[in-house]
DOSEPA-811641 format. One record per residue: residue number from 0; residue in three letters; chain; x, y, z of N, C-alpha, C, O in turn. Coordinates in pm, 1 decimal, decimal comma, always signed. Atoms other than C-alpha are relative to their C-alpha. Layout:
BEGIN
<site resi="NUM" resn="ALA" chain="A" n_X="X" n_Y="Y" n_Z="Z" ca_X="X" ca_Y="Y" ca_Z="Z" c_X="X" c_Y="Y" c_Z="Z" o_X="X" o_Y="Y" o_Z="Z"/>
...
! end
This chain:
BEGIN
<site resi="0" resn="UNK" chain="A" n_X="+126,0" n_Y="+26,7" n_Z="+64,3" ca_X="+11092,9" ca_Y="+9506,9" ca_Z="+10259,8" c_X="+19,9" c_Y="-69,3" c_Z="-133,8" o_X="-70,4" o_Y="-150,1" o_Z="-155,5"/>
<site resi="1" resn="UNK" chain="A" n_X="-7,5" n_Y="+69,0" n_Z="+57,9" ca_X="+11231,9" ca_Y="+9377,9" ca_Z="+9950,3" c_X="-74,3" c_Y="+82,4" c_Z="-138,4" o_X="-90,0" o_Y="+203,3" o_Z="-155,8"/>
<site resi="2" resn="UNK" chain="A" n_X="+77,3" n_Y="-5,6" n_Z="+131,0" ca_X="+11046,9" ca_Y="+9361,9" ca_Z="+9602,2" c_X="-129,3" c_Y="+41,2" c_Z="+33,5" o_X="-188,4" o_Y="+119,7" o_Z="-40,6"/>
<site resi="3" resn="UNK" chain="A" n_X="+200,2" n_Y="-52,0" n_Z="-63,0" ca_X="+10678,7" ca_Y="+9422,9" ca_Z="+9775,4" c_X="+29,4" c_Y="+144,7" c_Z="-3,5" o_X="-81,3" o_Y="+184,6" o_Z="-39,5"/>
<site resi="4" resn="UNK" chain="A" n_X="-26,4" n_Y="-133,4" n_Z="-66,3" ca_X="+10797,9" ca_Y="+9794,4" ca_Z="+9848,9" c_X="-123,7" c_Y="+60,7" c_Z="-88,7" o_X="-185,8" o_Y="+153,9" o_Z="-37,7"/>
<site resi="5" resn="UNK" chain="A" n_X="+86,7" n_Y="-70,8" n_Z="+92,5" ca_X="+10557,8" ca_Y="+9891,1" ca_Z="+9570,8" c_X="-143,2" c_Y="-15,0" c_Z="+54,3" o_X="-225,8" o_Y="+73,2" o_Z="+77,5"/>
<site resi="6" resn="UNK" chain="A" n_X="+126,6" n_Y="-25,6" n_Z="-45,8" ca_X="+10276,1" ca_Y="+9729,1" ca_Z="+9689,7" c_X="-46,7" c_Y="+8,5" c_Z="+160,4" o_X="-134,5" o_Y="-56,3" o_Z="+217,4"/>
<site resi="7" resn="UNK" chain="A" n_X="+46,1" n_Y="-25,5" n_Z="-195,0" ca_X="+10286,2" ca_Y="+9881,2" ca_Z="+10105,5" c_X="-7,6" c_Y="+154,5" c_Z="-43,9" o_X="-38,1" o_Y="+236,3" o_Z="+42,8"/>
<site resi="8" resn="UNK" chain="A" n_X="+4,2" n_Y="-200,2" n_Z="+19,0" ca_X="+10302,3" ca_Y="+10281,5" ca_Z="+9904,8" c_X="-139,7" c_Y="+0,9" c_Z="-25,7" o_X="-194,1" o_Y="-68,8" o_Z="-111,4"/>
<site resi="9" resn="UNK" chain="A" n_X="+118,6" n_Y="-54,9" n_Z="-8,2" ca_X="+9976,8" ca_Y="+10431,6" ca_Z="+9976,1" c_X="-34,6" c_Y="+84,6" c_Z="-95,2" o_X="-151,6" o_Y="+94,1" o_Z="-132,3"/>
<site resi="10" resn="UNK" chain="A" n_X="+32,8" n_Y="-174,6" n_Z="+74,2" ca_X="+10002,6" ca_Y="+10758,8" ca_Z="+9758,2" c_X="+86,7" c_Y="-48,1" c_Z="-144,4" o_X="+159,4" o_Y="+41,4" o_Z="-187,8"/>
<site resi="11" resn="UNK" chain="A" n_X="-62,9" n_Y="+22,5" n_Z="+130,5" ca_X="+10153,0" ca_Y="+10577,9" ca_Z="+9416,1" c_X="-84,9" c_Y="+86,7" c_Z="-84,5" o_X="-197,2" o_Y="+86,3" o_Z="-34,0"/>
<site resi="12" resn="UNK" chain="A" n_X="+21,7" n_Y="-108,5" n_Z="+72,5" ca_X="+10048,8" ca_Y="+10834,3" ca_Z="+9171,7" c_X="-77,5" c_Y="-77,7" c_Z="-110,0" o_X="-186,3" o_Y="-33,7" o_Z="-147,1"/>
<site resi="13" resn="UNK" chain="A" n_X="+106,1" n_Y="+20,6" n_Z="+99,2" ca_X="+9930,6" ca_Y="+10591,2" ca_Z="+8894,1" c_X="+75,0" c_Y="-135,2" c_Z="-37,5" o_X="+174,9" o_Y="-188,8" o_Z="+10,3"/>
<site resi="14" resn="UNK" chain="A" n_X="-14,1" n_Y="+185,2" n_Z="+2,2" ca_X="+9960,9" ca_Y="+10247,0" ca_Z="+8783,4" c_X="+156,3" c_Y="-27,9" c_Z="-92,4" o_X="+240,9" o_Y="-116,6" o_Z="-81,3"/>
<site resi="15" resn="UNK" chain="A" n_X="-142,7" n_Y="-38,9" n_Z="+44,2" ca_X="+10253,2" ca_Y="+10338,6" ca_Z="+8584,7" c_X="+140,3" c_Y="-29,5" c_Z="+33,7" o_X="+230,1" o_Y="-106,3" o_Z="-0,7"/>
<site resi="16" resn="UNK" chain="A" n_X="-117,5" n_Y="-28,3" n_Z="-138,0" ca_X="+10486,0" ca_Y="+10445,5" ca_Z="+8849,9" c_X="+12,6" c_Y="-117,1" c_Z="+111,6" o_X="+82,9" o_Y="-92,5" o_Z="+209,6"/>
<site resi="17" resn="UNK" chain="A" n_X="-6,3" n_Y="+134,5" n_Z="-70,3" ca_X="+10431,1" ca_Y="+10049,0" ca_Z="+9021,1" c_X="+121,6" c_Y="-98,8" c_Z="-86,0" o_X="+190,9" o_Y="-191,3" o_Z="-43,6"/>
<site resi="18" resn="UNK" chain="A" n_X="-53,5" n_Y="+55,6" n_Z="+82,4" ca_X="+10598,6" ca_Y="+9954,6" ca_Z="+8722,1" c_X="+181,0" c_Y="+24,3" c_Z="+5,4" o_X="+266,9" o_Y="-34,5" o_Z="-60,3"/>
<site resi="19" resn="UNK" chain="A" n_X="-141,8" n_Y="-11,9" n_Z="+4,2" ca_X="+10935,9" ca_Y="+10087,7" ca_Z="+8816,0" c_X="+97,3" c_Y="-77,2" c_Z="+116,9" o_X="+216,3" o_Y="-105,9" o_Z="+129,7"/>
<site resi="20" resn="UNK" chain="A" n_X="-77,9" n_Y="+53,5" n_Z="-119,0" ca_X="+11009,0" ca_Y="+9944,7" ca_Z="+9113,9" c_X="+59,9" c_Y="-193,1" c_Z="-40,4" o_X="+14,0" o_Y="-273,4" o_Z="-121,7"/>
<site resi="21" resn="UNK" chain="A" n_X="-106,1" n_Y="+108,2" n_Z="+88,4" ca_X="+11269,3" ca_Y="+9632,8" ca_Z="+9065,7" c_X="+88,3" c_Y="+27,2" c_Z="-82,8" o_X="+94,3" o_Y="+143,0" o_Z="-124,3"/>
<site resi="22" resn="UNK" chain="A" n_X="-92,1" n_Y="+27,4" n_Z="+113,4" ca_X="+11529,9" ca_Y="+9547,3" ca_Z="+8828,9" c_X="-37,9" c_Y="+14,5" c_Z="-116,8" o_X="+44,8" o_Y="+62,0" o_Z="-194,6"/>
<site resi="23" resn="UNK" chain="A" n_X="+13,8" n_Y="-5,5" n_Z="+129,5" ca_X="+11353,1" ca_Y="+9535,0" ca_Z="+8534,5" c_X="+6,5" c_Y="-165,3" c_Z="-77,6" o_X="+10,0" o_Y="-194,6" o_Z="-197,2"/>
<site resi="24" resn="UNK" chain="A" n_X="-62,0" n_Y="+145,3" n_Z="+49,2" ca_X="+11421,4" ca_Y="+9150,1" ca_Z="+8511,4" c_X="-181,9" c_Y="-63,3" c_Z="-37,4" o_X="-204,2" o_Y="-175,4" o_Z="+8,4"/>
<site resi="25" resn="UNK" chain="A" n_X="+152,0" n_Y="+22,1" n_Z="-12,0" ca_X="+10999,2" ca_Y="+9115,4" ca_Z="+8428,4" c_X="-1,2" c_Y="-119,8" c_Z="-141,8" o_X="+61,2" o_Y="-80,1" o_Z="-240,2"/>
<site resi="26" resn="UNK" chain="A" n_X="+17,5" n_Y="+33,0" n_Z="+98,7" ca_X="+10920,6" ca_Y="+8837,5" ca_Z="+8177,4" c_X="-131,0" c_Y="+43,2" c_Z="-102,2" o_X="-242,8" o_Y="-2,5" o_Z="-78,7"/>
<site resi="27" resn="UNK" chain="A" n_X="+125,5" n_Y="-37,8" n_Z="+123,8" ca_X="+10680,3" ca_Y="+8979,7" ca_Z="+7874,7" c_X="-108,3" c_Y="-56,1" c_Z="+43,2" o_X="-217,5" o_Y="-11,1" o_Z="+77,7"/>
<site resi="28" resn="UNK" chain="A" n_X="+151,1" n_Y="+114,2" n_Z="+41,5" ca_X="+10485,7" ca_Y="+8656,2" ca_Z="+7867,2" c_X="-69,3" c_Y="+24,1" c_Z="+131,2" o_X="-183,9" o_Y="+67,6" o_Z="+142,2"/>
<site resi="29" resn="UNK" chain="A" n_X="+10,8" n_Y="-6,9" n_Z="-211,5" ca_X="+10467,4" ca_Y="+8662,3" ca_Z="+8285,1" c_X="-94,5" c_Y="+103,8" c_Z="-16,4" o_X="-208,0" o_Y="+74,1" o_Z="+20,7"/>
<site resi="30" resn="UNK" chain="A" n_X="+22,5" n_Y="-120,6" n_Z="-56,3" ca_X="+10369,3" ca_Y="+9020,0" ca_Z="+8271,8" c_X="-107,0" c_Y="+27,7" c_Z="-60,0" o_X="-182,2" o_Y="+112,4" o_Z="-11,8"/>
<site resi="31" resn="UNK" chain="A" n_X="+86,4" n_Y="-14,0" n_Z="+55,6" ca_X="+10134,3" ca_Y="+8974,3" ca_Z="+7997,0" c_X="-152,9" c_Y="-98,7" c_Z="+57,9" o_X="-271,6" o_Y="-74,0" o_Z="+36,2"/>
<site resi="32" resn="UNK" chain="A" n_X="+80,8" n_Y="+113,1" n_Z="-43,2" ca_X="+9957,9" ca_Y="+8658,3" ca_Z="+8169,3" c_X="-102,5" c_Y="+73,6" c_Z="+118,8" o_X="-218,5" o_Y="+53,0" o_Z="+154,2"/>
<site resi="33" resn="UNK" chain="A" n_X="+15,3" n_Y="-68,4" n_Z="-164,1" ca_X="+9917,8" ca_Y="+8870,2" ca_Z="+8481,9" c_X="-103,9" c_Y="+134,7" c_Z="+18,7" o_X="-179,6" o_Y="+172,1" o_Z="+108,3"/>
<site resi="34" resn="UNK" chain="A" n_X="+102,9" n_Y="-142,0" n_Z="+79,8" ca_X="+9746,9" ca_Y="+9194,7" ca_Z="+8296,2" c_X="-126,5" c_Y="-124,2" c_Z="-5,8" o_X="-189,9" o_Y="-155,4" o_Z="+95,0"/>
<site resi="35" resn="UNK" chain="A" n_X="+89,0" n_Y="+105,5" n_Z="+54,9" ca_X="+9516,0" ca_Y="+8922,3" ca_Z="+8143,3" c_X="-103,5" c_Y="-45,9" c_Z="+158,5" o_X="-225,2" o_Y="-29,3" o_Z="+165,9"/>
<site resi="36" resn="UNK" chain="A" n_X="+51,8" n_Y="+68,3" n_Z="-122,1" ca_X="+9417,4" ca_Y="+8770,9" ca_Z="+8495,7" c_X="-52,3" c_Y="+122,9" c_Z="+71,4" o_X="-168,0" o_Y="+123,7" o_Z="+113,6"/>
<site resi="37" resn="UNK" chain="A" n_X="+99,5" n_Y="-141,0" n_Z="-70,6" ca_X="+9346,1" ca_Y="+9138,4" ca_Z="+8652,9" c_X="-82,8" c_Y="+9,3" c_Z="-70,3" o_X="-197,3" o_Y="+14,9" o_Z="-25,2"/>
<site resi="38" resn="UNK" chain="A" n_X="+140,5" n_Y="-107,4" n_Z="+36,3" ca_X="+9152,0" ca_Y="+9262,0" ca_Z="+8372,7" c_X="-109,0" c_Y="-137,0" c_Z="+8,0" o_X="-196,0" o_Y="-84,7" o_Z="-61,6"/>
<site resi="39" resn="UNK" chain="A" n_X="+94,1" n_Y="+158,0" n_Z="+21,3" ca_X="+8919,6" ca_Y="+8898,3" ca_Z="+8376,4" c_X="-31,0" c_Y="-3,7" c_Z="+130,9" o_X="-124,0" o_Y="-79,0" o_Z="+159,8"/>
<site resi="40" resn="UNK" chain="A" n_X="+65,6" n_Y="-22,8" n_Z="-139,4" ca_X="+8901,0" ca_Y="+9008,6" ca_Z="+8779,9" c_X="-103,9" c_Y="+94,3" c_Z="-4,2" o_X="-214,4" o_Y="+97,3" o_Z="+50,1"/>
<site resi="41" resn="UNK" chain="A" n_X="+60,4" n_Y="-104,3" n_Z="-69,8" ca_X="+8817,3" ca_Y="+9312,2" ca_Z="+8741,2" c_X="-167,2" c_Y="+6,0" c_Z="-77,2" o_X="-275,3" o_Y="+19,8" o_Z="-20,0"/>
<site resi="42" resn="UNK" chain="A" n_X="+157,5" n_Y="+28,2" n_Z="+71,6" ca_X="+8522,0" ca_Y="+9273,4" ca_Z="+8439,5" c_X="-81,0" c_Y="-82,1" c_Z="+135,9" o_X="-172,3" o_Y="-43,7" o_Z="+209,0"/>
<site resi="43" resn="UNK" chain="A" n_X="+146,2" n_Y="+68,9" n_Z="-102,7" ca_X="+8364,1" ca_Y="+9008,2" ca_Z="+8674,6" c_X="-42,7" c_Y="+76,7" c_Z="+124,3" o_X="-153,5" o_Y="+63,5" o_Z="+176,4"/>
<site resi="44" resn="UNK" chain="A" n_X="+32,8" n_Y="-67,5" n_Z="-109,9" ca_X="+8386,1" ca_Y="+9234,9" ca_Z="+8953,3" c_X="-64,8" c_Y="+101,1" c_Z="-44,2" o_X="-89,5" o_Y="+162,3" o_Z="+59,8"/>
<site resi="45" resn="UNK" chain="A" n_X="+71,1" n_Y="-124,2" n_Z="+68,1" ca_X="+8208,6" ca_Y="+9515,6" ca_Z="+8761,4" c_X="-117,6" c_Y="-60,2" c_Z="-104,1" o_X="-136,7" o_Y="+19,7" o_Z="-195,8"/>
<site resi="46" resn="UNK" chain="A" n_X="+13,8" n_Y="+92,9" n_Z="+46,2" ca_X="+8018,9" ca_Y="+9278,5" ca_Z="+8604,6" c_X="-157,2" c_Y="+0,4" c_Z="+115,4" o_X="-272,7" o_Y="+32,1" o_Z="+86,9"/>
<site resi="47" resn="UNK" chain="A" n_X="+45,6" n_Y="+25,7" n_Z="-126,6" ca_X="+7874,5" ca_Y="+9204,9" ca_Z="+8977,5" c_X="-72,4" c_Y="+77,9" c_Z="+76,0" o_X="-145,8" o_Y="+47,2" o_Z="+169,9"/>
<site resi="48" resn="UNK" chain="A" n_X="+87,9" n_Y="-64,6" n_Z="-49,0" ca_X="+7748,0" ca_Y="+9490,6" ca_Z="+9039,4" c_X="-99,0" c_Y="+80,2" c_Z="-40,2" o_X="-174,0" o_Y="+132,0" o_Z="+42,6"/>
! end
């Protein structure tokens, strides 16, 4: 399965615990770009209803 393994676990405990899976090789900026783009999903999706 690879690097995905995190996102096929059903029962992950908390958003936290997604964060461990891998190496650790994550770039800041990457990781910060990526926060940024969920939370700008999720407002419009809450937003929407």
């Amino acid at each position: 399965m690879g690097d995905d393994c995190c996102l096929l676990e059903e029962d992950s405990g908390s958003e936290a615990s997604q964060f461990d899976c891998g190496d650790g090789l994550v770039d800041p900026k990457t990781r910060r770009n990526v926060d940024l783009v969920v939370n700008n999903i999720t407002e419009r999706l809450e937003d929407e209803d």
